[in-house]
Biotite code that builds the C-alpha atoms (Angstrom):
import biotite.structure as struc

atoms = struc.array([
    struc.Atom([0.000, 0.000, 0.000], chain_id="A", res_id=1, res_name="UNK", atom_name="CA", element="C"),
    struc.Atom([1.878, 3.311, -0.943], chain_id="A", res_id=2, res_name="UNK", atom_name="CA", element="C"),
    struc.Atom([1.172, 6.983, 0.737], chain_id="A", res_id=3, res_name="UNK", atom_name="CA", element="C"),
    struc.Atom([-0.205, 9.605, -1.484], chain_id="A", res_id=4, res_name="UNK", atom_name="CA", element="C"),
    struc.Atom([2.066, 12.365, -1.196], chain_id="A", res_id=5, res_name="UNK", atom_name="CA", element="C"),
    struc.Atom([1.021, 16.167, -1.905], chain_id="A", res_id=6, res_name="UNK", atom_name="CA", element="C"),
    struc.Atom([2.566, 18.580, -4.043], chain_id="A", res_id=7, res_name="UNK", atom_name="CA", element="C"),
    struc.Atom([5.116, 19.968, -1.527], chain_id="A", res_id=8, res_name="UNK", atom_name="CA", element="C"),
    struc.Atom([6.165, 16.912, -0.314], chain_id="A", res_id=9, res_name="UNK", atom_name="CA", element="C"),
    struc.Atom([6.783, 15.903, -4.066], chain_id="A", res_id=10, res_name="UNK", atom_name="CA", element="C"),
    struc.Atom([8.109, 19.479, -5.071], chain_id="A", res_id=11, res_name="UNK", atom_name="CA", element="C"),
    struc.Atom([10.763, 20.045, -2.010], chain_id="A", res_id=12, res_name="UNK", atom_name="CA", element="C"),
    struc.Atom([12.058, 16.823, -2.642], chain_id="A", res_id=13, res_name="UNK", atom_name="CA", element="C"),
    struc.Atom([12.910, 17.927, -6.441], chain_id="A", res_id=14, res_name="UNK", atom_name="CA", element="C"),
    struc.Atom([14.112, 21.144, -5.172], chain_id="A", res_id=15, res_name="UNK", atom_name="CA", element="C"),
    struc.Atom([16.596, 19.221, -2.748], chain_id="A", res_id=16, res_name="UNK", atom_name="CA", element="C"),
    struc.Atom([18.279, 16.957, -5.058], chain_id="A", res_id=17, res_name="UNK", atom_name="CA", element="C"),
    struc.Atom([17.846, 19.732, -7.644], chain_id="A", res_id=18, res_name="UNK", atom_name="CA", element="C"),
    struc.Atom([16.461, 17.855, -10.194], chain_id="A", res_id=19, res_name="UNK", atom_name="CA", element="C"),
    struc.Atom([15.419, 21.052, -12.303], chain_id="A", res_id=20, res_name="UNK", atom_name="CA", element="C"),
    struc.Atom([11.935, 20.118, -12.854], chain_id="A", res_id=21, res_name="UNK", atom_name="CA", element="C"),
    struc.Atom([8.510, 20.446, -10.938], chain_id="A", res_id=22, res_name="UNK", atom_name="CA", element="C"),
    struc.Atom([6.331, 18.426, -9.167], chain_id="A", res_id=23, res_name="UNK", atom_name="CA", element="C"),
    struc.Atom([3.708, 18.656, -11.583], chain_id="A", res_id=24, res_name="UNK", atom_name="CA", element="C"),
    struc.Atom([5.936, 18.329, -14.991], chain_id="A", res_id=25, res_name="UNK", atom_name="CA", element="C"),
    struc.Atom([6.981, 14.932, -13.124], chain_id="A", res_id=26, res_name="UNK", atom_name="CA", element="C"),
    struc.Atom([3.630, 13.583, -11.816], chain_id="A", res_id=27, res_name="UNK", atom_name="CA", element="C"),
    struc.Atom([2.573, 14.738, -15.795], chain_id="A", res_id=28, res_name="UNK", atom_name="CA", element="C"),
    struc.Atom([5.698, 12.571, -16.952], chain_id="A", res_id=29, res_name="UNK", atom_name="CA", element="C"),
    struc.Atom([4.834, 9.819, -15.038], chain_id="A", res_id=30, res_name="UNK", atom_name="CA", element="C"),
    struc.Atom([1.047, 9.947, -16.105], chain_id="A", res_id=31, res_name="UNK", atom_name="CA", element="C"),
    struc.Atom([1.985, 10.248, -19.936], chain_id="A", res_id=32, res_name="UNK", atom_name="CA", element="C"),
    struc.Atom([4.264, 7.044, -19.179], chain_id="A", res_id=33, res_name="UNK", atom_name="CA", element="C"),
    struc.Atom([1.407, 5.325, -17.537], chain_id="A", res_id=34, res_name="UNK", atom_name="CA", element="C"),
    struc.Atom([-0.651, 5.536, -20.191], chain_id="A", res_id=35, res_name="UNK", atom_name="CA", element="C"),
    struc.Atom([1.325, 4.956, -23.246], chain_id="A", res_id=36, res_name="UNK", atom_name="CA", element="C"),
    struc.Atom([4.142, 2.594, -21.678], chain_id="A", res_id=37, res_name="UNK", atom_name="CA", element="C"),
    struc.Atom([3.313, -1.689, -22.231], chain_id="A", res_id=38, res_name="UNK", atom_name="CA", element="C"),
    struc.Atom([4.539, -2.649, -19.494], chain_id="A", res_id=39, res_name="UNK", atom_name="CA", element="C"),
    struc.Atom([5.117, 0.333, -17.180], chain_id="A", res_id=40, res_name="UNK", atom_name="CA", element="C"),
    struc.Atom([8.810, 0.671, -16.163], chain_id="A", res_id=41, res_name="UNK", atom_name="CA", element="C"),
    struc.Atom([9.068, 3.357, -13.372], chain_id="A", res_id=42, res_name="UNK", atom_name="CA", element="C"),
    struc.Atom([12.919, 3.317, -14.459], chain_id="A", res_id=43, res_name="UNK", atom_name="CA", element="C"),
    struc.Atom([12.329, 4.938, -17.454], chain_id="A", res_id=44, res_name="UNK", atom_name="CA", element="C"),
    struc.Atom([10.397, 7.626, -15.501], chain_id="A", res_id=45, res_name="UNK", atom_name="CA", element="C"),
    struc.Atom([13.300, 7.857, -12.631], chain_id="A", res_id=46, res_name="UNK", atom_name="CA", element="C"),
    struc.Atom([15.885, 8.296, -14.699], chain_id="A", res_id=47, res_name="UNK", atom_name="CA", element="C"),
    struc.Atom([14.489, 10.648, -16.787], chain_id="A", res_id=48, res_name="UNK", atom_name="CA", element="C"),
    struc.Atom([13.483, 12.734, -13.851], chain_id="A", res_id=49, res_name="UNK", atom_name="CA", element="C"),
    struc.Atom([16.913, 12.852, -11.839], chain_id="A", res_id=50, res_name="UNK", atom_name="CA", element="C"),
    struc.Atom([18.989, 12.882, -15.122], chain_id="A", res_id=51, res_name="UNK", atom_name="CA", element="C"),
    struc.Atom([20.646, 16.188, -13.865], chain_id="A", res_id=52, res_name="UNK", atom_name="CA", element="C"),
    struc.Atom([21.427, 15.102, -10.588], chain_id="A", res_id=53, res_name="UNK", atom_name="CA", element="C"),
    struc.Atom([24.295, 12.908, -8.596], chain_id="A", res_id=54, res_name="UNK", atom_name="CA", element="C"),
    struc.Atom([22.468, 9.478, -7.926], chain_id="A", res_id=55, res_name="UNK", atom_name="CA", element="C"),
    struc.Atom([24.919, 9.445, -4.623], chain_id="A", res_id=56, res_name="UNK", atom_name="CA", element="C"),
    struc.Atom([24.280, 12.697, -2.986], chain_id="A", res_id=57, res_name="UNK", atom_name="CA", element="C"),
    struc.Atom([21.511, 12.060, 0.268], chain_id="A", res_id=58, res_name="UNK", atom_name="CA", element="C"),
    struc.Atom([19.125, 14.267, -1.042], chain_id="A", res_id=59, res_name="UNK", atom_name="CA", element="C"),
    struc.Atom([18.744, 12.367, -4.348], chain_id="A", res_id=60, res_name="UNK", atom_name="CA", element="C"),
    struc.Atom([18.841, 9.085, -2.631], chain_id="A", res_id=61, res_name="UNK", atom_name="CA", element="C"),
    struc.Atom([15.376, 10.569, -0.388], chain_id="A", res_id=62, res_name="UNK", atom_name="CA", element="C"),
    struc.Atom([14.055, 11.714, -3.335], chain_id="A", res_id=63, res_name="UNK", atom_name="CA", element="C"),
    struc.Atom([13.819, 8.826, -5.466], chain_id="A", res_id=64, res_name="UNK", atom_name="CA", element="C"),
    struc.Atom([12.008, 7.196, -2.447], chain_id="A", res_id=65, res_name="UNK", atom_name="CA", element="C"),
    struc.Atom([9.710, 9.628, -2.539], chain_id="A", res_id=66, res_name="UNK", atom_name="CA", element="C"),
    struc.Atom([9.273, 9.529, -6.464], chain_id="A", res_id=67, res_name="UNK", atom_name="CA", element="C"),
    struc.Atom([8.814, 5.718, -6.139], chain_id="A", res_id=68, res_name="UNK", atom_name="CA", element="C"),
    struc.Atom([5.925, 6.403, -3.599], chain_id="A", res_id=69, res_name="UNK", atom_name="CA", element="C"),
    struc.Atom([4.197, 8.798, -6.208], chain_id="A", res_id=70, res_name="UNK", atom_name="CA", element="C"),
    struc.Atom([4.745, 6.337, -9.165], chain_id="A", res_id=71, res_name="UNK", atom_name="CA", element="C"),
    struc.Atom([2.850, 3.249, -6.877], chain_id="A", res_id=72, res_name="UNK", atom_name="CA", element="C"),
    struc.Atom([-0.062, 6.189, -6.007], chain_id="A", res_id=73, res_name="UNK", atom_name="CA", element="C"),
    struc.Atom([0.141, 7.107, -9.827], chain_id="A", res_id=74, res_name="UNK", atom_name="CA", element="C"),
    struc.Atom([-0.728, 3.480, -11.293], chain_id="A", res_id=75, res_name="UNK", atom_name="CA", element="C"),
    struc.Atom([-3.406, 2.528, -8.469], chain_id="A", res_id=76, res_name="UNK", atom_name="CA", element="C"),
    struc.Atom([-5.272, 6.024, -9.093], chain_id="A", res_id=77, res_name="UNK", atom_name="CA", element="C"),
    struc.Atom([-5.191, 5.393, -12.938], chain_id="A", res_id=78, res_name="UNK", atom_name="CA", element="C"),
    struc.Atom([-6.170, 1.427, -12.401], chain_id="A", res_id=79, res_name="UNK", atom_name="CA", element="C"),
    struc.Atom([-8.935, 2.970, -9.314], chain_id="A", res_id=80, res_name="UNK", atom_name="CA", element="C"),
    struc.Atom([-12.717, 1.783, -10.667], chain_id="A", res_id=81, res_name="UNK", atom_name="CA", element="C"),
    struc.Atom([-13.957, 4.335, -8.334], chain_id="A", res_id=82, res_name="UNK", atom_name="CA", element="C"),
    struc.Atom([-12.016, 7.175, -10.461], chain_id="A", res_id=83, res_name="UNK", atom_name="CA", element="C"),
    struc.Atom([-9.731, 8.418, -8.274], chain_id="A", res_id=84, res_name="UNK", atom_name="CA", element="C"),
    struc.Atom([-7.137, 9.677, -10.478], chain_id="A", res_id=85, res_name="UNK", atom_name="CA", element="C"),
    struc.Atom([-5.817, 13.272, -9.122], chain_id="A", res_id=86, res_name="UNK", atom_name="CA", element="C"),
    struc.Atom([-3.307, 15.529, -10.934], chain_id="A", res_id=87, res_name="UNK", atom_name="CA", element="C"),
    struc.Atom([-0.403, 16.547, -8.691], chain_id="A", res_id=88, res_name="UNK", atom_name="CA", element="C"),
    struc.Atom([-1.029, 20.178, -8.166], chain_id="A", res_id=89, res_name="UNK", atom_name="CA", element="C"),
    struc.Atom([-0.392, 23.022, -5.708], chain_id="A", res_id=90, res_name="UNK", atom_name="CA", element="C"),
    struc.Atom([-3.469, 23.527, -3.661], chain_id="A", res_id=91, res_name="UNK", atom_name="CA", element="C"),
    struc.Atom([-5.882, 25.755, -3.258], chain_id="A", res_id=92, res_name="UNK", atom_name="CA", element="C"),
    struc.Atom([-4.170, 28.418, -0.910], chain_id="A", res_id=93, res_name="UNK", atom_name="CA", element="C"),
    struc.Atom([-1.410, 28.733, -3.638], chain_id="A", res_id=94, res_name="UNK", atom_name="CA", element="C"),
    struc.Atom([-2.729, 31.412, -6.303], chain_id="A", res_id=95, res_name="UNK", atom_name="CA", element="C"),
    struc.Atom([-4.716, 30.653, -9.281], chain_id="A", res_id=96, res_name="UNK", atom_name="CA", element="C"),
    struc.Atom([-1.664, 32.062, -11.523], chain_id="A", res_id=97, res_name="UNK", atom_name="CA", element="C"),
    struc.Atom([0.801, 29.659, -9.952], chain_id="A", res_id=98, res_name="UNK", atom_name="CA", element="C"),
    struc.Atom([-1.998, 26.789, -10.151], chain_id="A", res_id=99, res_name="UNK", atom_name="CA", element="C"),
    struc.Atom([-2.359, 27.480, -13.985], chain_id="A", res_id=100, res_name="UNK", atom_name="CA", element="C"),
    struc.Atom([1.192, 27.316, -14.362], chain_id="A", res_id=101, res_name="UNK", atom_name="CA", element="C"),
    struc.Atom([1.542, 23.722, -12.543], chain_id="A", res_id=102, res_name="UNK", atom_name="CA", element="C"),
    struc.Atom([-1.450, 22.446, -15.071], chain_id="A", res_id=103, res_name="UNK", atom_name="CA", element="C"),
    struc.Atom([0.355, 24.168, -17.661], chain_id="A", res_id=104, res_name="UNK", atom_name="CA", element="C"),
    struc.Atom([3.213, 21.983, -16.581], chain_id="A", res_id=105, res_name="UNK", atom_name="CA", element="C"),
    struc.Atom([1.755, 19.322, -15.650], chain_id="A", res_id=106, res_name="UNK", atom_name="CA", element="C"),
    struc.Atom([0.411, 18.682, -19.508], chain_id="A", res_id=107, res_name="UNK", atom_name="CA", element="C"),
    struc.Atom([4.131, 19.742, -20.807], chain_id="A", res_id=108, res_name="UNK", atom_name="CA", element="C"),
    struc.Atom([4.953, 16.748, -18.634], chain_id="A", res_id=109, res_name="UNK", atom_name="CA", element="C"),
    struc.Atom([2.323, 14.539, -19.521], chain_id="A", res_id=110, res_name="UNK", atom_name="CA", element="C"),
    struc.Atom([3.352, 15.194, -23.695], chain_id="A", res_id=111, res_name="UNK", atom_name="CA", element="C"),
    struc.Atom([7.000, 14.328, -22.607], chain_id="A", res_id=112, res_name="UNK", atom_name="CA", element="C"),
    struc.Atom([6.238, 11.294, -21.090], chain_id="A", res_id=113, res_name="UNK", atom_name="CA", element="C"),
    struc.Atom([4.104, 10.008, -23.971], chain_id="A", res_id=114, res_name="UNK", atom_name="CA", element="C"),
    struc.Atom([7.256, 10.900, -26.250], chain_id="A", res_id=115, res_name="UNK", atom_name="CA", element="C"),
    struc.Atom([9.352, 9.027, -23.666], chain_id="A", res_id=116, res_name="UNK", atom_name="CA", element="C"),
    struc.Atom([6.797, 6.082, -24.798], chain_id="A", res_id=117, res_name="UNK", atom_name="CA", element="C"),
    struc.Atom([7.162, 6.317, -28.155], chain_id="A", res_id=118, res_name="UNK", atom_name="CA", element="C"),
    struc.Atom([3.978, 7.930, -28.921], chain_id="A", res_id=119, res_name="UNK", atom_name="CA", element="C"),
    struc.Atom([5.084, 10.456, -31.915], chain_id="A", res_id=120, res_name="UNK", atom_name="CA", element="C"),
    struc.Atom([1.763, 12.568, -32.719], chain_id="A", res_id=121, res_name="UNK", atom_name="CA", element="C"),
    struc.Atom([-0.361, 12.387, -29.537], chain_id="A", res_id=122, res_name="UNK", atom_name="CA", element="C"),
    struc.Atom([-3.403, 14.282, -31.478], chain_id="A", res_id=123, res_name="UNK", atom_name="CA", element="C"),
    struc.Atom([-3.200, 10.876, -34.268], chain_id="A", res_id=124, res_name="UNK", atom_name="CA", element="C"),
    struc.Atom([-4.693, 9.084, -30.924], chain_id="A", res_id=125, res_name="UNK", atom_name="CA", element="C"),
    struc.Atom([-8.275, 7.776, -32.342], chain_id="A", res_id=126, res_name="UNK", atom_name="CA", element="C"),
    struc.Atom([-11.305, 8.903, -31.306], chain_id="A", res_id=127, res_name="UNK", atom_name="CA", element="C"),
    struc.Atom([-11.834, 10.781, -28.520], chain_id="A", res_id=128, res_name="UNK", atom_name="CA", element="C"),
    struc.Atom([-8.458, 10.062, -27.026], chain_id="A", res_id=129, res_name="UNK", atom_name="CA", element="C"),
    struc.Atom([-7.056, 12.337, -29.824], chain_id="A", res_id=130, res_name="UNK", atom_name="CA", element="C"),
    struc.Atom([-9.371, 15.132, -29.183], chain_id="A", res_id=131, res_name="UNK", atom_name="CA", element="C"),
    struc.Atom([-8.283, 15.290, -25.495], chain_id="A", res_id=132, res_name="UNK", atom_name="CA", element="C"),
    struc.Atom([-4.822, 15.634, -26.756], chain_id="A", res_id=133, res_name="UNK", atom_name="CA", element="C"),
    struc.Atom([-5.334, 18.010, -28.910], chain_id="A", res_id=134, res_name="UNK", atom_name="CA", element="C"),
    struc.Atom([-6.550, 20.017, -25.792], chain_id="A", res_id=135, res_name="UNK", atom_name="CA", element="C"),
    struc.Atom([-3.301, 18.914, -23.880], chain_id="A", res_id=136, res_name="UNK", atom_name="CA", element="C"),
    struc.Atom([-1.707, 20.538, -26.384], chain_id="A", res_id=137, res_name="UNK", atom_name="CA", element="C"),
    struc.Atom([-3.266, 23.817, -25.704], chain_id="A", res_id=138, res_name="UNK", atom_name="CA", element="C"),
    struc.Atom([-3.399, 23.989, -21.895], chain_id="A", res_id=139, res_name="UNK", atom_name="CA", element="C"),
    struc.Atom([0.234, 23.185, -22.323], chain_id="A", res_id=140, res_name="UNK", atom_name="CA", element="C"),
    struc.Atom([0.750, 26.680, -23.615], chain_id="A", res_id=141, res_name="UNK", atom_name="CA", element="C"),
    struc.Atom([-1.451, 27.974, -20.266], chain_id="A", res_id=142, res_name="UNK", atom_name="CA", element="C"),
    struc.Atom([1.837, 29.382, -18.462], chain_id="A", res_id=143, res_name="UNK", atom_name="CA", element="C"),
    struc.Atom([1.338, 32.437, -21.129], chain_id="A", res_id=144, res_name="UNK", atom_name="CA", element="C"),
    struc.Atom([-1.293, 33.534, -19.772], chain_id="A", res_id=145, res_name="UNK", atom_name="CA", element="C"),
    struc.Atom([-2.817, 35.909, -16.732], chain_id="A", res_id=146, res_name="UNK", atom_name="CA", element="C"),
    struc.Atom([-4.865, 34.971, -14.857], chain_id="A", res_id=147, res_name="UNK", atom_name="CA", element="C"),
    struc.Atom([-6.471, 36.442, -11.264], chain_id="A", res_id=148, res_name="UNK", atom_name="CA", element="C"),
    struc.Atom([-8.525, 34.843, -8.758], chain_id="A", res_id=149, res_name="UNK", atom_name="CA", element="C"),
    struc.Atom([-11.672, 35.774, -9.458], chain_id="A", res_id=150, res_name="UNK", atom_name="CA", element="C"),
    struc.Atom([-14.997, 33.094, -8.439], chain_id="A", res_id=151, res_name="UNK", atom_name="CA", element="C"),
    struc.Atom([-15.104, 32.709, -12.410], chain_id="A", res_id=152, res_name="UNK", atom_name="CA", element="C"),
    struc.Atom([-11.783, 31.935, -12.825], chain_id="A", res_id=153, res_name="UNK", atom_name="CA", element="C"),
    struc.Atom([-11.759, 29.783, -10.592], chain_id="A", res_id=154, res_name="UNK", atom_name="CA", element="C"),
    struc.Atom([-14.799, 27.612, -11.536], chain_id="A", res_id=155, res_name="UNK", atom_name="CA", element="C"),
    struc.Atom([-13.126, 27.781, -14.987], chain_id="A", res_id=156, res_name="UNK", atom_name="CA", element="C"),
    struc.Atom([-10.156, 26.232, -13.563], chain_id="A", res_id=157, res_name="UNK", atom_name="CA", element="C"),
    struc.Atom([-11.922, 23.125, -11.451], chain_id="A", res_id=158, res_name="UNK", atom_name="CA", element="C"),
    struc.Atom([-13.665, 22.488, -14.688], chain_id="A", res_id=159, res_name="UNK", atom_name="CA", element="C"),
    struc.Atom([-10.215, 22.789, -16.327], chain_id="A", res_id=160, res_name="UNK", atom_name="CA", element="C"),
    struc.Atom([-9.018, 20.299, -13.998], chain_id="A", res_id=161, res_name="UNK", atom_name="CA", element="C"),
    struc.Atom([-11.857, 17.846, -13.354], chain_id="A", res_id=162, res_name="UNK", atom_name="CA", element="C"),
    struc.Atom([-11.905, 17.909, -17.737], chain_id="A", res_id=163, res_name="UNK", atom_name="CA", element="C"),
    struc.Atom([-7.925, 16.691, -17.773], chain_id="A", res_id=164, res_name="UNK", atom_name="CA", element="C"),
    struc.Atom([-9.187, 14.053, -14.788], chain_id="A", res_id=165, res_name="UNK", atom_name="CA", element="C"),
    struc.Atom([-11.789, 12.763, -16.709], chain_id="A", res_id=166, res_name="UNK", atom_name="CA", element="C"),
    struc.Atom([-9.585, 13.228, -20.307], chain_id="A", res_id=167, res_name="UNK", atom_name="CA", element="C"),
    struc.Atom([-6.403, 11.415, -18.858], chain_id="A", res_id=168, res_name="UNK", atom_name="CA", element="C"),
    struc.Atom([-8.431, 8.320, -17.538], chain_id="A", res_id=169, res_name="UNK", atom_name="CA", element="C"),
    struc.Atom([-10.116, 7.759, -21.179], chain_id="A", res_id=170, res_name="UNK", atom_name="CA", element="C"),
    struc.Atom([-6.552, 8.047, -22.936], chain_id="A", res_id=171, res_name="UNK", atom_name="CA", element="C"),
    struc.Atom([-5.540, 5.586, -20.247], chain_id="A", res_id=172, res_name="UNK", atom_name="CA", element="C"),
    struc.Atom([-7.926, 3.618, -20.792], chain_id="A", res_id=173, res_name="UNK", atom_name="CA", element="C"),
    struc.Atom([-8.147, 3.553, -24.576], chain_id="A", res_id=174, res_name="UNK", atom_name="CA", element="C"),
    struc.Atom([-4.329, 3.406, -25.031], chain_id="A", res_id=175, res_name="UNK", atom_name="CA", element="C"),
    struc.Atom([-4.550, 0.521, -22.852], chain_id="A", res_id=176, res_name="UNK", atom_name="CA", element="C"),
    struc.Atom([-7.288, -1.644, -24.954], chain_id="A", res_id=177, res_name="UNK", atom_name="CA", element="C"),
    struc.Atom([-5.905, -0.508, -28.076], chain_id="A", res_id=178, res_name="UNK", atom_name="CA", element="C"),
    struc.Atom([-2.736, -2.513, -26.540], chain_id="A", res_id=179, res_name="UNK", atom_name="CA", element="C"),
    struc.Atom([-4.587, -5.279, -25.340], chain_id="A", res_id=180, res_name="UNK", atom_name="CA", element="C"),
    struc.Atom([-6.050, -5.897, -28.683], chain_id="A", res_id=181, res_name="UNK", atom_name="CA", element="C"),
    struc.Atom([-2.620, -6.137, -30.623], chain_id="A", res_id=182, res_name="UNK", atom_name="CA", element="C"),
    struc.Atom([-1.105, -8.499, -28.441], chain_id="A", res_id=183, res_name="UNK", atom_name="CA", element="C"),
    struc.Atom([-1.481, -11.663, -29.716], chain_id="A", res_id=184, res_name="UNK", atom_name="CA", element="C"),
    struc.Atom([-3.552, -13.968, -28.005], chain_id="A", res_id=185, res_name="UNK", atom_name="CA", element="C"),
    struc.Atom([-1.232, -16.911, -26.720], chain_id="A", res_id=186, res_name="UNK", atom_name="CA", element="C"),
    struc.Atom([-3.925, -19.558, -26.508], chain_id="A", res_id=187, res_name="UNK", atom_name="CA", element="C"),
    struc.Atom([-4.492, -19.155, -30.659], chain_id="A", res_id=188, res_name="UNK", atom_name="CA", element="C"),
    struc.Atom([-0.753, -19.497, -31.025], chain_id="A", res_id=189, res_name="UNK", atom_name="CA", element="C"),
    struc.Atom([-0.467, -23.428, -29.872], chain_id="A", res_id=190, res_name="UNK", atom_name="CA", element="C"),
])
């Protein structure tokens, strides 16, 4: 059973083994991974993550812990029939600029990862899946923009949010089957 960590937890661990990336680019990473990668290999993800740092130094040794933690909470949220999935974002206190940045980031992260898979033109996705990316795409480009913390901006962005929920789940999902169904079935094969 892992412990779901929050955004701080996640982010001053980065800071500490100065990994030179965010706590939502990584949990992003890590999602786009999830979803495209058959089988998931949290290596990929770890390296890819601490590539700037000194594997030996203390404070990358604690972080990696803590990165394996979030990768475990990751993969039971997306596999969670009760739809539990969460982005890893700053919370509410934080304001809504610097929480549009970290979704910003958080889909930069969640593109990269899907590269890191192999997946070349995230938009070709079929269906619906390729909609949704299409709309990655764009909320990727959100750190451009101002934003204040107005009531309506705020609905706006739990909508935002509860929309890349609800979006990352069906890639998951889809990428997943579509996998499924080009694996040969080993029964036919004897």
């Amino acid at each position: 059973m892992s412990t779901e960590l929050d955004f701080e937890t996640v982010n001053q661990a980065l800071r500490r083994a100065e990994a030179g990336i965010t706590a939502s680019e990584a949990h992003g990473c890590l999602c786009g991974l999830l979803c495209a990668q058959q089988p998931f290999d949290a290596q990929t993800w770890l390296l890819h993550t601490l590539i700037e740092t000194d594997a030996t130094r203390a404070e990358v040794i604690e972080s990696r812990v803590i990165l394996e933690q979030l990768a475990q909470t990751a993969v039971q949220q997306l596999n969670d029939a009760e739809y539990g999935f969460m982005l890893l974002l700053p919370d509410d206190e934080h304001a809504l600029q610097i929480r549009t940045l970290a979704v910003s980031q958080w889909c930069q992260g969640f593109l990269e990862g899907l590269r890191l898979a192999n997946v070349a033109d995230p938009e070709a996705l079929h269906g619906d899946a390729g909609e949704i990316m299409s709309d990655i795409q764009e909320i990727s480009k959100a750190a451009r923009f101002q934003v204040d913390d107005s009531n309506e901006n705020e609905a706006d962005f739990a909508e935002l949010v509860e929309f890349l929920r609800a979006g990352i789940r069906l890639v998951y999902e889809e990428l997943h089957t579509a996998t499924a169904l080009t694996k040969p079935d080993r029964a036919q094969l004897h």
